[in-house]
Steps between C-alpha positions, in 0.01 A plus 500: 500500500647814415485830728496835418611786719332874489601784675206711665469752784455390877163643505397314165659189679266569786178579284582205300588263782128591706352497189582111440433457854124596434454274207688203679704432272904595449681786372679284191113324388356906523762613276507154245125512493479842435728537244361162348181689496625831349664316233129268420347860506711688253488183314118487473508868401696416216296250410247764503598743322616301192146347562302813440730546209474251309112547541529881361691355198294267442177508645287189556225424750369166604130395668564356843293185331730487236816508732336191713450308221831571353701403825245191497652347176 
């Protein structure tokens, strides 16, 4: 397992530290879950974004009967 070492404040420490405290749970699964989750967020945004593009360059719109019976087949 590899570690990785960040410099902060000693009040940030403190904030951080109480902060895990509250949500039972430690300091290294706060940080690794929430840069896990910033990194699924900006991901999704992406995702997004090209999303809605791809729709303005070519847009197509689909019954929500249709779609079931599409994912059916």
């Amino acid at each position: 397992m590899a570690v990785i070492s960040l410099r902060i404040d000693p009040e940030e420490e403190k904030l951080i530290k109480e902060y895990a405290k509250t949500k039972n749970t430690s300091v290294s699964a706060l940080f690794r879950d929430s840069v896990l989750e910033k990194i699924e967020n900006e991901i999704d945004l992406g995702l997004y974004i090209q999303a809605m593009k791809d729709h303005e360059d070519n847009p197509q719109s689909i019954s929500f009967e249709d779609m079931l019976k599409e994912l059916a087949d």
